[in-house]
N, C-alpha and C positions, 0 to 999 in steps of 0.2 A: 724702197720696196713698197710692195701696194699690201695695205691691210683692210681689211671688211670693218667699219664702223658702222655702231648701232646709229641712226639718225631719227627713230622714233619708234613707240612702241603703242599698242592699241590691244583692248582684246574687249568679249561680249560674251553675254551669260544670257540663258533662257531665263523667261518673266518667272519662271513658275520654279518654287523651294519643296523643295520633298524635309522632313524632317525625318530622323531616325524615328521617331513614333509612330511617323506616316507608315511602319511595316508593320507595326505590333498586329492586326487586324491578315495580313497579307500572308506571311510567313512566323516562324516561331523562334522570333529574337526581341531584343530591347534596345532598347537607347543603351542602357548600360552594357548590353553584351558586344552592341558594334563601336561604341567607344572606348573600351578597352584593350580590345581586340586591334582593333585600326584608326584609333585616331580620329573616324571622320564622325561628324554629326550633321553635316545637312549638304546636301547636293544640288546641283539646279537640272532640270529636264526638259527638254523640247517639246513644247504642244504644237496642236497643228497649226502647219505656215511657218513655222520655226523650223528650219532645215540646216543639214549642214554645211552648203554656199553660202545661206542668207546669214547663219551666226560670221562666217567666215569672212564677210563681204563687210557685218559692221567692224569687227575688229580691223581689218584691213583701210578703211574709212579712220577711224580714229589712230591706227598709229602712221596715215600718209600727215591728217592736221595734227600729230604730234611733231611731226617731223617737218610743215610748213611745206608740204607740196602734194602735187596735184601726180593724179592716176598716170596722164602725159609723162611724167618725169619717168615712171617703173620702166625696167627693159626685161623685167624676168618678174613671174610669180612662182615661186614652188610653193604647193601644198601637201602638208600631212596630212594623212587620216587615212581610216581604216575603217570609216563609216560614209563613204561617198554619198550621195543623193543616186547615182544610176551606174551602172555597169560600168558606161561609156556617153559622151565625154567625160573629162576628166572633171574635177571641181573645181580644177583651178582655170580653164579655159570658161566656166560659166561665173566664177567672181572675175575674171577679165571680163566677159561682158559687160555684165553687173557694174561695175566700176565706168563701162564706158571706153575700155582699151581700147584701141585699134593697131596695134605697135606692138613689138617686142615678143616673147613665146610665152607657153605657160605650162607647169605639166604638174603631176601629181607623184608622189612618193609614198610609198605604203610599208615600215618597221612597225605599225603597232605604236607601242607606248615610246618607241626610242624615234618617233617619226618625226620630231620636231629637231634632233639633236642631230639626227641624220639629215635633212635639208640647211640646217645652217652651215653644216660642213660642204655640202654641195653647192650651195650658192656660195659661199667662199670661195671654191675653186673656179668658179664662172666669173669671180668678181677677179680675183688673180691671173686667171688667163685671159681678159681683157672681154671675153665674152656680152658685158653684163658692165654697166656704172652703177646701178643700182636695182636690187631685188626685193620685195616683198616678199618674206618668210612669214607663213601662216599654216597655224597646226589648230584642225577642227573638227569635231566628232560631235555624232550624236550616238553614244553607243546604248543610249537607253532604249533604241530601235533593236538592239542582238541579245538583248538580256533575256535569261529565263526569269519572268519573275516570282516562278517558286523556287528557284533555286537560293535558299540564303545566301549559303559561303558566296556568292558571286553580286546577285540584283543589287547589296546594298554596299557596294563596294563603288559603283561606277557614275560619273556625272555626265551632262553636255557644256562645251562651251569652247571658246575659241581664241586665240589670244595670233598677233601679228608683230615681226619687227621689220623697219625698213630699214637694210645695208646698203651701205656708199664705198664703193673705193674710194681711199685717199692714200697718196703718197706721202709715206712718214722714212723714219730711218730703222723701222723693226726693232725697238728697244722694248724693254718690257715696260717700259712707262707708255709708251707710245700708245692710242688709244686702238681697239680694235681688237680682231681674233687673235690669240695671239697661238692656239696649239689644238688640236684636236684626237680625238682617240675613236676608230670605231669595231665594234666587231661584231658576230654572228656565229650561231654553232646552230645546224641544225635539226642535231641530234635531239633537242630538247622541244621539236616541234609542238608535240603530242600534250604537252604539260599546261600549255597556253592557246586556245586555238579556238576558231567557230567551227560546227561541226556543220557545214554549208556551204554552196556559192556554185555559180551558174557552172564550170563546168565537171559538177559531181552529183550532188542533189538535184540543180535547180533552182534549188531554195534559198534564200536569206542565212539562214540556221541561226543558233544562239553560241553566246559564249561560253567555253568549259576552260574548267581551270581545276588544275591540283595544285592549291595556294601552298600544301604544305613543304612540297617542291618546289614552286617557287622562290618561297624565303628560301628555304636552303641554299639553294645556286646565289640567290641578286645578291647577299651582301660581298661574299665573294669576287663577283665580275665587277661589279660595280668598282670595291677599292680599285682590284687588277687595275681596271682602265682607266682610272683617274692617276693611279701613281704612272702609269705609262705617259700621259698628259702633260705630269709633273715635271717627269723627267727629259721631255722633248722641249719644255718652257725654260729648266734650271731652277725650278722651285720647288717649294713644301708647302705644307698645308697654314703653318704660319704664315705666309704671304699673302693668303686671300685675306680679301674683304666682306666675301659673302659665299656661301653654298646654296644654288637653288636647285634641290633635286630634284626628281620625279616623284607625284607627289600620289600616290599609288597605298602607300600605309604608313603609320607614322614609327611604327613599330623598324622596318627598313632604312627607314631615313634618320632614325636614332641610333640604331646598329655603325650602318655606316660610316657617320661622323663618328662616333668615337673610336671606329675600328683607325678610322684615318687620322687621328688627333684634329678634329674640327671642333673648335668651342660653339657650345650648344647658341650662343649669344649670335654668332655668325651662320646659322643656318635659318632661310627661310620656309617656312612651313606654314601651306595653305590648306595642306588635305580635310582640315577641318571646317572648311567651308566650301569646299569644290566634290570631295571625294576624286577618286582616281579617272581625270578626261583623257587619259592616254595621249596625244599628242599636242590638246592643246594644254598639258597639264603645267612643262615648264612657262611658256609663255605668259599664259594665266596667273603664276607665280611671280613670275618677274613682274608684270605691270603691277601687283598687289606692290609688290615692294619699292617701287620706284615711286609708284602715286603717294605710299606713306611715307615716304621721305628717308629711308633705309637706304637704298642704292643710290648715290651720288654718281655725278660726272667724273670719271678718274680711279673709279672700284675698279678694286680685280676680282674679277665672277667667275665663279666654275659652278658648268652645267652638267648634268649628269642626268641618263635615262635607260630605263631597261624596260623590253617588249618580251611580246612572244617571238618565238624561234627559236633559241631565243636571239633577240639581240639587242646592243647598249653602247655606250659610247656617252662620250665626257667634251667638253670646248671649253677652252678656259678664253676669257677675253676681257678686255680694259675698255670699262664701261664710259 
């Protein structure tokens, strides 16, 4: 049977670090009020010329020479995000340029925060139904372009940056050792639009808008969905949470991602957690996570990883796969 194998991974951060102090002057919070709150303490932001293709295009760059091949090789790019560069085209047919494509398609996917987890699942099925030998998955935002930045509860929640993996079909025999995707979960309810949302876009306003968020609703519903769709993941693979190797959630608050794991019996040792250096990039959030953990020597060849993300809409979904 054909499984999706990671073949390389790459991602990129804007030059420029905000620190939690960086708001004291801004708005009326602390370093200590947003560190205990959420975990994070410094984010990176896009200046100008820093865009969300160009972050897209180096991570995209760094996980094709992770993976020893050239732009030629891709048959597919899907990209996440929820901060394009323009209406239309997509972003992902301008990092095909950028790159140099001439071959293959490319299109864009937009869940918000769960954008990255929802494109690996989609380039899966491209790679499965023979569509596609190999995809570039990349989830990229500049969401510091839809922030209000008086608004606390929200401006200092949010980073830019970008992270990519390149998937191979390969024919294995489907076992749970076998390397690859090995089970996925997605879902959307969108009754809960209104909780997570920009209040903008060309065909209402016109306008761009900013992002609103009722955080207190949020918590409430994510840790909820989130176990939901991982045990659903679980139970489509034949496993439990002892079996992993590593949890890399959606790295949004740490507060969430502590809940989580322990609601799920995840030992705290096997979760990775970046939100204290990123804050929440919405799509490129797991990616960004995964390359932190692989370059530090954490994720080996032969890990079983489960991925987990939740957006607005809401929606969320989980991939468990054999790194």
């Amino acid at each position: 049977m054909i499984r999706s194998v990671v073949r390389g991974i790459g991602s990129a951060l804007p030059r420029r670090i905000m620190k939690n102090a960086d708001f004291e002057g801004m708005v009326e919070t602390s370093d200590e009020w947003i560190v205990q709150r959420t975990g994070i303490r410094q984010r990176h932001i896009a200046e100008e010329g820093e865009t969300t293709a160009s972050l897209g295009e180096a991570a995209a760059r760094a996980a094709l020479a992770n993976a020893g091949l050239t732009p030629d090789d891709i048959d597919l790019i899907v990209v996440a995000t929820s901060t394009p560069d323009n209406t239309f085209p997509a972003t992902a047919v301008d990092i095909q340029a950028r790159l140099g494509m001439r071959r293959g398609f490319a299109f864009d996917m937009q869940a918000v925060c769960s954008g990255f987890v929802y494109a690996i699942t989609t380039a899966d099925l491209y790679l499965k139904g023979g569509l596609a030998k190999r995809v570039l998955v990349i989830g990229t935002e500049t969401f510091s372009r839809i922030l209000d930045w008086t608004d606390r509860s929200t401006c200092v929640l949010f980073g830019d940056g970008a992270g990519a993996l390149v998937l191979e079909a390969e024919d294995n025999e489907g076992r749970l050792a076998d390397r690859g995707i090995i089970a996925s979960s997605l879902r959307s309810d969108g009754v809960h639009k209104d909780k997570l949302f920009v209040d903008g876009g060309p065909g209402t306003t016109g306008t761009v808008g900013h992002l609103r968020m009722e955080g207190r609703e949020v918590f409430k519903h994510a840790v909820g969905m989130i176990t939901d769709v991982i045990e659903d993941t679980y139970a489509k693979a034949g496993i439990t949470s002892e079996d992993l190797d590593w949890f890399v959630p959606h790295q949004a608050n740490k507060r969430i991602i502590d809940a989580s794991a322990k609601k799920l019996g995840i030992a705290e040792e096997k979760v990775v957690t970046t939100v204290q250096l990123h804050g929440n990039t919405s799509a490129a959030s797991v990616p960004l996570a995964l390359s932190v953990a692989v370059a530090d020597g954490r994720i080996k060849k032969g890990d079983l990883v489960l991925l987990e993300a939740m957006g607005g809409g809401f929606t969320w979904g989980a991939v468990l796969l054999r790194w």
